[in-house]
C-alpha positions as CSV (number, residue, x, y, z in Angstrom):
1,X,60.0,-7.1,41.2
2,X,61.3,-3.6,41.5
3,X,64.3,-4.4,39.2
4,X,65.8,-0.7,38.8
5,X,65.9,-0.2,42.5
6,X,67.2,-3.8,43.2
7,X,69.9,-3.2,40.9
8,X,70.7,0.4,42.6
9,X,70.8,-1.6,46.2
10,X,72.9,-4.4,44.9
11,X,75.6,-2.3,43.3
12,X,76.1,0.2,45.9
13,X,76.6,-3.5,48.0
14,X,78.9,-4.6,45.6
15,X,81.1,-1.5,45.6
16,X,81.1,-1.6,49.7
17,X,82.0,-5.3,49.7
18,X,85.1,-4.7,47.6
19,X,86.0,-1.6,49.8
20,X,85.7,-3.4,52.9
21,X,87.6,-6.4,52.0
22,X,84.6,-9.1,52.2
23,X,84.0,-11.7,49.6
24,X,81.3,-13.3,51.0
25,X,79.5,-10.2,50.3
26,X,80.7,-9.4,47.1
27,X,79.9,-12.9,45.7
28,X,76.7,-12.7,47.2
29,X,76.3,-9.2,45.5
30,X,77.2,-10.3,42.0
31,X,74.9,-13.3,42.3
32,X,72.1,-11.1,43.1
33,X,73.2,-8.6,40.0
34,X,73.1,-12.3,38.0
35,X,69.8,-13.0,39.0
36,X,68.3,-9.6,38.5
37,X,69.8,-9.1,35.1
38,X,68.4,-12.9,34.1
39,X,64.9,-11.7,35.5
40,X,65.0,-8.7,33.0
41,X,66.4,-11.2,29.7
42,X,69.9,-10.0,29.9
43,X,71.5,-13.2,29.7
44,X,75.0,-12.4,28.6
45,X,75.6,-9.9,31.4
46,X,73.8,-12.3,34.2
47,X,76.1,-14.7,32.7
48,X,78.9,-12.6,33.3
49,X,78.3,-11.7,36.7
50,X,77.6,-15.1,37.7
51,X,80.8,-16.3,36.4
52,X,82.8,-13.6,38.3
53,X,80.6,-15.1,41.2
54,X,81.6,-18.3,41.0
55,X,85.6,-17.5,40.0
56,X,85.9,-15.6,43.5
57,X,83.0,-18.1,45.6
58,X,86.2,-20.9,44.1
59,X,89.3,-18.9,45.5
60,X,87.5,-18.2,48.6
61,X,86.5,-22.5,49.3
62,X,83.0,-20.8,49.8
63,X,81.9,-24.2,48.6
64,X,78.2,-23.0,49.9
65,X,78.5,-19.8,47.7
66,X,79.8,-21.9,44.9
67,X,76.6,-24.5,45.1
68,X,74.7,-21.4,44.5
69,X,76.0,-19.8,42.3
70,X,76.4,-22.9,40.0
71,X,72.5,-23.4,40.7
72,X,72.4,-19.7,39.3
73,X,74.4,-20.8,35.9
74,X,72.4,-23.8,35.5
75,X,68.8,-22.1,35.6
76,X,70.3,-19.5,33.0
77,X,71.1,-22.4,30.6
78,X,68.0,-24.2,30.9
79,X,66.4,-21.2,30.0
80,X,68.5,-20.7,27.0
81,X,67.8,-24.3,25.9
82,X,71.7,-25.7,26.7
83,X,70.1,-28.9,29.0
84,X,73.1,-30.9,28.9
85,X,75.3,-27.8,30.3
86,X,72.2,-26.7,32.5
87,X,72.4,-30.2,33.9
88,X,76.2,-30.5,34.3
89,X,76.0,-27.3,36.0
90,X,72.6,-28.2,38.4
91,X,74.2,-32.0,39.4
92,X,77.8,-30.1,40.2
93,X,75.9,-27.7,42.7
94,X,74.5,-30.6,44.1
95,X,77.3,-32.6,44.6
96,X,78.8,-30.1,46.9
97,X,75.3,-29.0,48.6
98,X,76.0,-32.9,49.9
99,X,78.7,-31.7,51.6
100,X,77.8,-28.4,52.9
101,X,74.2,-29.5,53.9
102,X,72.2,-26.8,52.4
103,X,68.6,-27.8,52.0
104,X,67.3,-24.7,50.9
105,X,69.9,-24.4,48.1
106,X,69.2,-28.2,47.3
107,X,65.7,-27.4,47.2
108,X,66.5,-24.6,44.4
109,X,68.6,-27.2,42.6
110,X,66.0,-29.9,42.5
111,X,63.1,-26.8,40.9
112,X,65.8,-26.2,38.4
113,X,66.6,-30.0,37.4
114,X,62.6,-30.9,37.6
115,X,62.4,-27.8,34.8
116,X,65.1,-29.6,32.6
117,X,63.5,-32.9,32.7
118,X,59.8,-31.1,32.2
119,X,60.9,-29.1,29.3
120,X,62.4,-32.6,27.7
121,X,58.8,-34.7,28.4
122,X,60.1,-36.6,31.7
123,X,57.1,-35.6,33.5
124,X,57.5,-38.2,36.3
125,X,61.1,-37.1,37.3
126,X,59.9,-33.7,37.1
127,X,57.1,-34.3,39.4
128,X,59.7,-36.0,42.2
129,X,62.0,-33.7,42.0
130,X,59.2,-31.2,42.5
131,X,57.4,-32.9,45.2
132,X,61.5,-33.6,46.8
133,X,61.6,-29.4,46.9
134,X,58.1,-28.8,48.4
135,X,59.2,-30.9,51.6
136,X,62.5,-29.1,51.6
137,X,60.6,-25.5,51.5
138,X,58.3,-26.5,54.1
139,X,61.1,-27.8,56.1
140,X,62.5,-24.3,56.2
141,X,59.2,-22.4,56.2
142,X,60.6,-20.1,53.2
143,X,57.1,-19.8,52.0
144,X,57.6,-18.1,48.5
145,X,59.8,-20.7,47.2
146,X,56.9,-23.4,48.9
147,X,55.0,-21.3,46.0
148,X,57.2,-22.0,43.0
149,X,57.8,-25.5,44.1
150,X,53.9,-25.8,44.3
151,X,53.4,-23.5,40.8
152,X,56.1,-26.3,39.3
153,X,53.9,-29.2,40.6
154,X,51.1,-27.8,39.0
155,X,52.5,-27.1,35.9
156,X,53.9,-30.4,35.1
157,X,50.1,-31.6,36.0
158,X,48.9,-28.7,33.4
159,X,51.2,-30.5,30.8
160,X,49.7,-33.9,31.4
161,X,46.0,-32.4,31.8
162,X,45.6,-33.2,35.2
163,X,43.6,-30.3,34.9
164,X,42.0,-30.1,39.1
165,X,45.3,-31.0,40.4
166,X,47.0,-28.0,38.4
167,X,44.6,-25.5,39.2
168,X,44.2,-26.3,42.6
169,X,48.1,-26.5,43.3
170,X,48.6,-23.0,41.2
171,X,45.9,-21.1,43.3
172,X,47.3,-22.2,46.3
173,X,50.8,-21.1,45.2
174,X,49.0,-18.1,43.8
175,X,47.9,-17.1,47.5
176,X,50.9,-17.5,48.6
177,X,53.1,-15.3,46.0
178,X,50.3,-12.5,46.9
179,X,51.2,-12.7,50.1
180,X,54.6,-12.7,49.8
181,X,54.5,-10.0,47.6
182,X,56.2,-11.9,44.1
183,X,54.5,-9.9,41.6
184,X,57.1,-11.8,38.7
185,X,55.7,-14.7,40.3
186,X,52.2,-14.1,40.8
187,X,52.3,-13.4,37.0
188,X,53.5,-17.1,36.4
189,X,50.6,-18.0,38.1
190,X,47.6,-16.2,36.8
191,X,49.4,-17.8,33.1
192,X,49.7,-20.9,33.9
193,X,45.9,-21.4,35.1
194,X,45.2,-18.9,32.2
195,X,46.7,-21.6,29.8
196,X,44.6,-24.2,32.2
197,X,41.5,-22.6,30.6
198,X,42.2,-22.2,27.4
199,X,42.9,-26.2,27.0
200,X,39.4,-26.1,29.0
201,X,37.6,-23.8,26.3
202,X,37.3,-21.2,28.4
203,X,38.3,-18.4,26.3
204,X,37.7,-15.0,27.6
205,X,38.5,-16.1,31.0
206,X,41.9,-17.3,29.9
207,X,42.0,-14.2,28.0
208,X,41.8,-11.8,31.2
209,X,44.1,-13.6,33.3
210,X,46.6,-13.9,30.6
211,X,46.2,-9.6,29.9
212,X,46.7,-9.5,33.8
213,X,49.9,-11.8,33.8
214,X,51.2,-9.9,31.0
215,X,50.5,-6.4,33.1
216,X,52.1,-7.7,35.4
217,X,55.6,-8.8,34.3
218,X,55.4,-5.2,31.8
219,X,54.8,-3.4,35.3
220,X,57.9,-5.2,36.7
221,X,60.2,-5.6,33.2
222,X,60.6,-9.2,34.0
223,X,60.7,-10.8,30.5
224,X,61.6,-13.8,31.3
225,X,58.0,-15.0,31.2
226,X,56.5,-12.5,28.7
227,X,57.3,-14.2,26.0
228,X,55.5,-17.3,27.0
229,X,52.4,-15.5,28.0
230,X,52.1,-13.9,24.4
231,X,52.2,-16.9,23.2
232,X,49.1,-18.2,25.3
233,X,47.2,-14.6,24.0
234,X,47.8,-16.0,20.5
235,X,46.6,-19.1,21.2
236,X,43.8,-17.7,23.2
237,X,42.8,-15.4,20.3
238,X,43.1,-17.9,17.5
239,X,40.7,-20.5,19.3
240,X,38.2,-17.3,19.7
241,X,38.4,-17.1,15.6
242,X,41.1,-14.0,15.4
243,X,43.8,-15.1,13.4
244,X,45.2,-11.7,13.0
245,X,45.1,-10.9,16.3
246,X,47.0,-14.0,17.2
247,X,49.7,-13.5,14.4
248,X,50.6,-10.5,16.0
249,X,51.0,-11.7,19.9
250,X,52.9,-14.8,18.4
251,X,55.3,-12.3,16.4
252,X,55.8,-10.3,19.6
253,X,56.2,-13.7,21.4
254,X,58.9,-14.6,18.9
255,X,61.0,-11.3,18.2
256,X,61.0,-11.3,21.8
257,X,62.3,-14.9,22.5
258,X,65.2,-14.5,19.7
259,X,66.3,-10.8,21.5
260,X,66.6,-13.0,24.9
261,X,67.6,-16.6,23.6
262,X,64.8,-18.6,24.9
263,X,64.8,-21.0,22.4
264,X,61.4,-22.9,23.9
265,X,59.7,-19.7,23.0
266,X,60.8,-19.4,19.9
267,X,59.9,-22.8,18.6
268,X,56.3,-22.3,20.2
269,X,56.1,-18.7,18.4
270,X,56.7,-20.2,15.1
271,X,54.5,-23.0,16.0
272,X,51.7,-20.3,16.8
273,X,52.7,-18.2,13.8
274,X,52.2,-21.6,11.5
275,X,48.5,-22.1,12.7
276,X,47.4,-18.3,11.9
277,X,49.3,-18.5,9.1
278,X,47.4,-20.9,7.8
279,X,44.0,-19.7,8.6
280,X,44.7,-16.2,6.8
281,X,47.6,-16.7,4.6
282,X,47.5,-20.3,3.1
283,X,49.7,-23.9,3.8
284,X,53.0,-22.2,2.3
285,X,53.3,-19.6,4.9
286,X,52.1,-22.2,7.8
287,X,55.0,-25.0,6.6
288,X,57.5,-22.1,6.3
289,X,56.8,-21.9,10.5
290,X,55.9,-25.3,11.3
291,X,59.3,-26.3,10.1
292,X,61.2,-24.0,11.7
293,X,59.2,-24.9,15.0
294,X,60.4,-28.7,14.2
295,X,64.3,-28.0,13.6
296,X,64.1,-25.8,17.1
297,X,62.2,-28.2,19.4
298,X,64.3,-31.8,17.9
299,X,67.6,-29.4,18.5
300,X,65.8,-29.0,22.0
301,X,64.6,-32.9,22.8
302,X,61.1,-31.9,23.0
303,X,58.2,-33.5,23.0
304,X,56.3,-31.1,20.7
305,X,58.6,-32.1,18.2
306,X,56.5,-35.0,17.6
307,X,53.5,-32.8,17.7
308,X,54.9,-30.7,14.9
309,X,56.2,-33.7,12.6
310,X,52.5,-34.8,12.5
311,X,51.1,-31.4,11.5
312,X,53.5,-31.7,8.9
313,X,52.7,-34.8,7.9
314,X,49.6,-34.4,7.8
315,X,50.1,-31.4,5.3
316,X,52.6,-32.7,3.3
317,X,54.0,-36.0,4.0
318,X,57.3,-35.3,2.0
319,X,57.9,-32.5,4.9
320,X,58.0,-35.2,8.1
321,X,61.4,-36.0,8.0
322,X,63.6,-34.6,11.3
323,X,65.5,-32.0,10.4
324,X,69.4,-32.5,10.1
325,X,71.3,-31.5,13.2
């Protein structure tokens, strides 16, 4: 998580690679200068990098490089909200990690697909894919990445409120990021079981480790994540009877999520912003947000888009239609 420093390392790499005449080294570089820039919310220039990446990973026949690096592209569009590119991009890397035999890279693919099909509401194909990546990980004994697969096994159980099963799988992969020393990812943690007890009612509690999430990712300037865990605070503070409090996290959350393009965010912001708005500022403000939440998440295939049609609904039925593509 020490982003400035990585960046530093990675360059200097770059440049040496391209001296020295090695593109194994230099696609491997800009990949890294991908990732680190998509870790920080610079999408457009992790985008760029990665497609250099991949341009000179293709001229080379580095097919192994190329499943990579098309793995890379794939996580940045999910992210954005582009699932049908994210997915073109996610089943190509796979394709040729079938030929090259890669498991840890397949494993990486399958995370990345299980997040597309979590973020749409397939749950179930989520969870294999998941539970396909564990046995991968473990295979290979990379134990931080057996810590996201387990933190994305919990989290699709967190969405279904199989409430044990996610907090015991997120501590575990919470011990392990600690160990491993993925501060980013140890902050994805603490959020996730953070958001685990505020659907329980516990309140301050999901309160702390939601403040110690967000230290975290501020301490390392990974954004990626910041965004969603202001969104918890808001929810956090408007179940504990602070509306103002939570209109302000949720604003954060969203002028955030537009600077970055994380659509998901953005649609859950307004979402926020609609129930404080309508605790301190009346129905008209709380529609204005609840239908902008609704046009993001139908444009995304969500499942809260159903959620938000029947808040709508139920404050004005002549607001429930879907919103025109």
């Amino acid at each position: 998580g020490r982003y400035p420093q990585a960046t530093r390392h990675q360059r200097q790499a770059l440049a040496l690679c391209r001296r020295s005449g090695d593109p194994t080294g230099e696609v491997r570089a800009l990949g890294n200068l991908g990732l680190i820039e998509a870790q920080q919310g610079r999408y457009p220039q992790a985008t760029r990098h990665h497609r250099q990446a991949l341009a000179l990973s293709r001229q080379t026949g580095d097919q192994a490089r190329e499943a990579h690096v098309l793995a890379n592209l794939g996580e940045l569009d999910a992210r954005k909200g582009r699932y049908p590119q994210a997915t073109r991009h996610l089943r190509q890397a796979l394709a040729l990690c079938s030929q090259t035999g890669d498991g840890a890279v397949k494993a990486y693919i399958l995370i990345c697909l299980g997040d597309v099909d979590q973020r749409q509401g397939r749950y179930s194909q989520a969870t294999r894919r998941y539970q396909q990546a564990l046995a991968l990980f473990r295979q290979t004994g990379a134990r931080a990445d057996e810590a996201c697969a387990l933190a994305s096994l919990g989290d699709v159980d967190r969405r279904q409120g199989r409430y044990s099963q996610a907090t015991r799988r997120l501590q575990q992969a919470l011990t392990l990021f600690r160990a491993t020393g993925a501060r980013a990812n140890e902050a994805y943690a603490l959020a996730s079981l953070g958001n685990i007890d505020l659907r329980q009612g516990r309140y301050p509690q999901a309160t702390r480790r939601l403040q110690q999430a967000l230290t975290l990712l501020r301490q390392t300037g990974d954004r990626t994540d910041e965004a969603r865990v202001l969104n918890d605070l808001g929810e956090a503070l408007l179940a504990s009877s602070q509306p103002d409090d939570a209109r302000t996290q949720h604003a954060s959350a969203l002028a955030l999520a537009s600077q970055i393009g994380d659509h998901d965010q953005q649609a859950r912001a307004h979402l926020g912003l609609g129930h404080a708005g309508l605790a301190v500022g009346g129905p008209a403000q709380a529609r204005r947000h609840w239908q902008q939440a609704l046009t993001l998440y139908t444009r995304l295939g969500a499942p809260e888009a159903d959620e938000v049609r029947a808040i709508l609904r139920h404050l004005d039925p002549a607001t429930s239609q879907p919103p025109s593509a």
